[in-house]
C-alpha positions in Angstrom: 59.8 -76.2 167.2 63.5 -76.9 167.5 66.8 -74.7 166.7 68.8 -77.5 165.8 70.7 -76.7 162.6 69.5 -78.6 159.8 72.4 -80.8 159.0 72.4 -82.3 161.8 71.0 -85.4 161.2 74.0 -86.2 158.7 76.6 -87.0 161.8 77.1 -90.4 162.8 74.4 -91.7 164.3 77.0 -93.8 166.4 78.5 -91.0 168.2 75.3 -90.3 170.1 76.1 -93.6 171.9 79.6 -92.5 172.8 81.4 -90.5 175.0 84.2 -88.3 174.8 87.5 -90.0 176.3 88.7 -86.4 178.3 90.9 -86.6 181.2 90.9 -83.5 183.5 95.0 -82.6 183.8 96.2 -84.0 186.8 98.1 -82.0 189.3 98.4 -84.1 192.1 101.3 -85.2 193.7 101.0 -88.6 193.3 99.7 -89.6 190.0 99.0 -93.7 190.0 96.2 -93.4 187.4 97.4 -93.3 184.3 99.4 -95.9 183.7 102.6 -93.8 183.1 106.3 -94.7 183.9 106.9 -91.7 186.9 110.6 -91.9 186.5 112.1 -88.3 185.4 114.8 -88.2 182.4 118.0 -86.9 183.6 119.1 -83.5 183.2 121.6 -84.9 180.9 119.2 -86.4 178.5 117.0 -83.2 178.8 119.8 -80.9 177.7 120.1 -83.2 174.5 116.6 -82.9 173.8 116.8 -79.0 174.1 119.6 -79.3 171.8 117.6 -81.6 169.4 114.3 -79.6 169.6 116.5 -76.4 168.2 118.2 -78.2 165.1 113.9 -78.6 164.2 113.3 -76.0 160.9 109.5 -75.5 162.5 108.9 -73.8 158.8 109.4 -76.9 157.2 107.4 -79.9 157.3 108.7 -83.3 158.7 109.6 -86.2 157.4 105.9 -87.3 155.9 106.6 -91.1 157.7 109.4 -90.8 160.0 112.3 -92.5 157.9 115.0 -91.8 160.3 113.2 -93.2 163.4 111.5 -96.3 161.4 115.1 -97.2 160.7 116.2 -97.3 164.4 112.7 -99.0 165.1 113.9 -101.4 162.2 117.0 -102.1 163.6 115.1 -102.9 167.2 113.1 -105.2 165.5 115.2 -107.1 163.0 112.8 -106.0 160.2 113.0 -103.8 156.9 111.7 -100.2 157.9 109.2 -100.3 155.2 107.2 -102.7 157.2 106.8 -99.9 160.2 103.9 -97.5 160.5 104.0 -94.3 162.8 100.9 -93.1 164.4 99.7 -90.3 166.8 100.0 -92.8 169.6 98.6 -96.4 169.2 95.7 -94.9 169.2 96.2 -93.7 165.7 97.2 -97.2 164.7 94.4 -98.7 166.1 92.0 -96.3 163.8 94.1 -96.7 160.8 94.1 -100.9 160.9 90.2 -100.6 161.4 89.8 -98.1 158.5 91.9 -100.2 156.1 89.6 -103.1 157.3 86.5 -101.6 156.2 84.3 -103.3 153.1 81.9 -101.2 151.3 78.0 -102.3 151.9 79.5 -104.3 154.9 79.9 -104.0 158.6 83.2 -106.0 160.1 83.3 -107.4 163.2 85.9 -106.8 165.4 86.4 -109.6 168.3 87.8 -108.1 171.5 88.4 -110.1 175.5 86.7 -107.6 177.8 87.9 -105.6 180.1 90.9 -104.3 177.8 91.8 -100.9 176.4 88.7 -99.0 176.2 90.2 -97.2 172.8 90.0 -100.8 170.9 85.7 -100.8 170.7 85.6 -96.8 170.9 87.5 -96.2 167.8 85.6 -99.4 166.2 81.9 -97.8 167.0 83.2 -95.1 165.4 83.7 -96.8 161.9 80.6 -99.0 162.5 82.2 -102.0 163.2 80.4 -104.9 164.8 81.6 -105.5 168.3 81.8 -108.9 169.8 82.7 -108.8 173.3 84.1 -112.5 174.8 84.7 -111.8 178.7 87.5 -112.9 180.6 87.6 -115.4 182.6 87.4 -115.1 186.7 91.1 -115.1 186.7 91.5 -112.7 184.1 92.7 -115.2 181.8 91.4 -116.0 178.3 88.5 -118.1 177.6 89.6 -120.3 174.6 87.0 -121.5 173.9 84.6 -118.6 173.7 87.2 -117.0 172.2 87.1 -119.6 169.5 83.5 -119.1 169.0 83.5 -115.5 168.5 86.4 -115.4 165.8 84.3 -117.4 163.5 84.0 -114.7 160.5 86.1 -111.5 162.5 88.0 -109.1 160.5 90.2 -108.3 162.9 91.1 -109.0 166.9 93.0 -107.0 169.3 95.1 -108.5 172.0 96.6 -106.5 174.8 99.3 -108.2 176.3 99.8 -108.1 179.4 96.4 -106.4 179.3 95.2 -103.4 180.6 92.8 -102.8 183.2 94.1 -106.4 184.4 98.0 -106.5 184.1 97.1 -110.3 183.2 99.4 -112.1 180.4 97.2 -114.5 178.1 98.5 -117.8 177.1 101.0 -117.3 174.4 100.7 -120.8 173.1 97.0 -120.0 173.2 97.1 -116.7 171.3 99.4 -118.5 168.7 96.9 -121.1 168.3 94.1 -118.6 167.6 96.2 -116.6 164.9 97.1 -120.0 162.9 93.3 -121.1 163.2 92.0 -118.1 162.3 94.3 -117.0 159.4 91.5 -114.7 157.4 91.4 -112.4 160.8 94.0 -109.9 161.6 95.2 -110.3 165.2 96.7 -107.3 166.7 98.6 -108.0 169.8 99.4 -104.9 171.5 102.6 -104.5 174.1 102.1 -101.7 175.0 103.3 -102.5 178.5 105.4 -105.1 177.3 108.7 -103.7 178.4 107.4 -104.7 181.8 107.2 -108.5 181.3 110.9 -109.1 179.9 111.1 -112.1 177.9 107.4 -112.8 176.8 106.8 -110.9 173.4 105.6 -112.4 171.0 106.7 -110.3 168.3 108.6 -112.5 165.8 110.3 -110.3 162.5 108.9 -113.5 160.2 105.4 -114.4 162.3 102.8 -114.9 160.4 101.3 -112.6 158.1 97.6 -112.0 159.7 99.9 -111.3 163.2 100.2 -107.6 163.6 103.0 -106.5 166.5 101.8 -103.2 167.7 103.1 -100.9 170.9 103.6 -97.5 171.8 106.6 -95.3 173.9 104.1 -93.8 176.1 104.5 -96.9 178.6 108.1 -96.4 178.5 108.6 -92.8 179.7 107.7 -90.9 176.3 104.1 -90.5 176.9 103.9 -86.1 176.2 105.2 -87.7 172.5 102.1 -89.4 171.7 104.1 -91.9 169.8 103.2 -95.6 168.5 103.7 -97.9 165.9 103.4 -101.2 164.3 105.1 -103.8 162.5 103.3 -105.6 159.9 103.1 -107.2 156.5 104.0 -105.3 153.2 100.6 -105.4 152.0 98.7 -104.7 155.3 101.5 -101.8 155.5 101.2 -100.4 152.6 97.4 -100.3 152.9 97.8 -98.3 156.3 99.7 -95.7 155.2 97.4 -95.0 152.3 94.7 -94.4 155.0 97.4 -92.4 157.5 97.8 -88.7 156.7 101.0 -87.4 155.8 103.6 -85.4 158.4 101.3 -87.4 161.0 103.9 -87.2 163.3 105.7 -84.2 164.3 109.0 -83.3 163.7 109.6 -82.2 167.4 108.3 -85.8 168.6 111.0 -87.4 165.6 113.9 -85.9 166.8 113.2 -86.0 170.8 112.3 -89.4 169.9 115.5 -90.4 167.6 117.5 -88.9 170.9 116.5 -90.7 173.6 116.3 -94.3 172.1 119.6 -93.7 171.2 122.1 -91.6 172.8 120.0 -92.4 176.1 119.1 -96.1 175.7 120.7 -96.8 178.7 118.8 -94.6 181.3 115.8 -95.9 179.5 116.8 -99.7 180.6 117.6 -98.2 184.1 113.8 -96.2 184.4 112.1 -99.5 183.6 114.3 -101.6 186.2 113.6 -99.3 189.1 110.0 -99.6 188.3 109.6 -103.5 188.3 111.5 -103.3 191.2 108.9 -100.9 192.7 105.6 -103.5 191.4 107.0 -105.9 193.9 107.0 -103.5 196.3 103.8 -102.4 195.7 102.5 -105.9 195.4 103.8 -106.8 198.6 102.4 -104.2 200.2 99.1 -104.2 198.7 98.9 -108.2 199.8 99.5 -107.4 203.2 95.9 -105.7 203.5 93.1 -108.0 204.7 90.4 -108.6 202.5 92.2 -107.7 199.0 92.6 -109.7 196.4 95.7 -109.0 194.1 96.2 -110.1 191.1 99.5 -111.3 189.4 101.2 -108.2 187.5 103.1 -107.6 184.5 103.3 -104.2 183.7 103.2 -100.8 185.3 99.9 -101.1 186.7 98.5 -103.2 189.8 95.1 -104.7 189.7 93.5 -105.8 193.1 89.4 -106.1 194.1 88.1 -105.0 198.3 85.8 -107.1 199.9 82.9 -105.5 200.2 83.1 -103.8 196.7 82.5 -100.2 198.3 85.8 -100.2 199.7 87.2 -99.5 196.5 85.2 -96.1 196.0 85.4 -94.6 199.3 89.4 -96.0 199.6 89.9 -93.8 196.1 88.3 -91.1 197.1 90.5 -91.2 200.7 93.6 -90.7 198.6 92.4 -88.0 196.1 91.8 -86.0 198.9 95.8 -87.2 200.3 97.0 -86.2 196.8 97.6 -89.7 195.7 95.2 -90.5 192.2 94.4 -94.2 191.7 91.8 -95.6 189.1 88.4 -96.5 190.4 87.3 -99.6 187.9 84.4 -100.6 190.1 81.6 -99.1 187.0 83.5 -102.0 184.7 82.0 -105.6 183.6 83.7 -107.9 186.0 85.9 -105.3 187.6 83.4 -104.7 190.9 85.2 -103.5 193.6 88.5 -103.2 191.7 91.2 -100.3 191.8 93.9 -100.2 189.4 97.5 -98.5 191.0 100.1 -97.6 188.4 103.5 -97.4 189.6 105.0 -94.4 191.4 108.3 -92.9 192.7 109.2 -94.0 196.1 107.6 -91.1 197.7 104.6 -91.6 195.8 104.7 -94.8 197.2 104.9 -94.0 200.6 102.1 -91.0 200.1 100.1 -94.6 199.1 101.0 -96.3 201.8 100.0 -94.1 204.5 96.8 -93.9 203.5 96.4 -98.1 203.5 98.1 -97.8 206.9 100.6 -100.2 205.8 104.2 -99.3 204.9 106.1 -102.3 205.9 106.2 -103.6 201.7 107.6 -100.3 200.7 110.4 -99.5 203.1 112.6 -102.9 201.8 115.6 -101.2 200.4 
């Protein structure tokens, strides 16, 4: 005999073979796990924000798609606001482009390099996508021509770039190859992290019309705002928000939002200038340890591999118990051995460094 209820058997039968993504909070002093930019906005800024926060009616809806921050993401991007969808972080945006993807009486395939963003395959289960998996190559770079291969018949393909676990950035001229052989797949190429890499988007306001230019302000120093978007084509647009729920976002996040990439644009540039300074630091520092590979970086996150692989774990778990949180990939395909630092103040740094022994890469002025 069993107690379960009996309409049980109606969930998805894909969630059984998923997990849920929950983070415990961290209250450590040194958080280098998450990917987040660690600089602090100025009191300044914060005093505009309080001001901005009490002009919100919270008995009134918002703005159902954001018009007045679409237009200063418009302007950004050299593009009509029309062509710009909100969403409850990227993660929202990926959902939404998978759900206008879907075909009644058919399963899509969605075509992913792996390891990337764990949300891209999670949120694609979900909907009963198809996943193909093409794995990176040693370096972390693309492999063209499995990559090739597997878009043969996709719906749709996400690219992170630079790429998270890996901070690796794949071949533009590659990835622009791919979206003009491929024309009948959407390819989504997420910066996310591309404020870190200066000069290498590839986000173009006429690119071709199966190129979706997607990225998020949680990268950036906005992360409590759970804010993304996209820019896309008209018609891909105008499906999207036909699957997106009205007053998605909320009219808090709008106007703290509208504030800081405007009257505060400024201290934003300075945050994310401090911080690639700090990557070379950290890179240097990180090189200087024997038996550590590092790989090359272009965002706010470090990638480097221990010989042996066990190192990794029990080097982790000696700075959690220092206070200083780093991400433990070693359970990954291909990412044995591997811890992935995101960027930190400079005392956070230095918390890091005593525990490696090493601060000689992160006293440079």
């Amino acid at each position: 005999m069993t107690n379960d209820p009996p309409w049980l058997a109606r969930l998805n039968p894909a969630l059984e073979r998923l997990s849920v993504y929950d983070v415990p909070l961290a209250t450590a002093p040194a958080r280098m796990h998450a990917n987040e930019s660690p600089e602090p906005w100025s009191a300044a800024a914060m005093r505009d924000v309080a001001a901005a926060i009490e002009s919100v009616e919270l008995n009134r809806y918002p703005d159902t798609s954001g018009r007045a921050l679409r237009a200063i993401l418009g302007a950004r991007h050299e593009v009509d606001p029309s062509r710009i969808v909100l969403g409850n972080g990227s993660d929202e945006i990926i959902s939404l482009l998978l759900t206008a993807l879907l075909q009644p009486g058919e399963r899509p395939r969605l075509v992913i390099p792996t390891p990337t963003f764990v949300m891209y395959a999670h949120s694609a289960r979900v909907l009963g996508f198809e996943i193909t998996n093409v794995p990176l190559r040693p370096d972390f770079e693309l492999d063209a021509s499995a990559m090739r291969r597997a878009l043969d018949g996709a719906a749709i393909c996400f690219l992170a770039r630079p790429n998270n676990p890996t901070s690796s950035l794949w071949d533009a001229d590659l990835i622009r190859s791919l979206i003009t052989e491929f024309p009948d797949t959407i390819f989504v190429i997420d910066e996310a992290y591309g404020a870190y890499a200066p000069g290498t988007s590839l986000y173009s306001p006429d690119g071709p019309s199966n190129q979706v230019h997607m990225t998020t302000l949680s990268k950036i120093g906005l992360a409590a705002l759970r804010l993304g978007y996209c820019v896309a084509h008209p018609t891909l647009v105008h499906a999207l928000n036909k699957c997106r729920h009205p007053y998605n976002i909320s009219a808090t996040t709008l106007v703290i939002a509208q504030t800081l990439l405007t009257s505060h644009e400024a201290e934003l540039n300075a945050h994310l200038e401090r911080n690639i300074q700090r990557r070379e630091r950290l890179l240097d520092a990180l090189a200087s340890l024997p038996n550590v590979e590092v790989f090359p970086a272009h965002s706010n996150l470090v990638l480097c591999r221990f010989t042996p692989a066990s190192r990794a774990a029990a080097l982790a778990t000696s700075l959690a118990e220092h206070g200083v949180l780093v991400k433990d990939l070693s359970n990954l395909p291909g990412l044995k051995g591997c811890l992935r630092i995101s960027l930190g103040l400079e005392g956070e740094l230095r918390a890091l460094a005593r525990v490696l022994g090493d601060e000689r890469g992160l006293e440079r002025a």
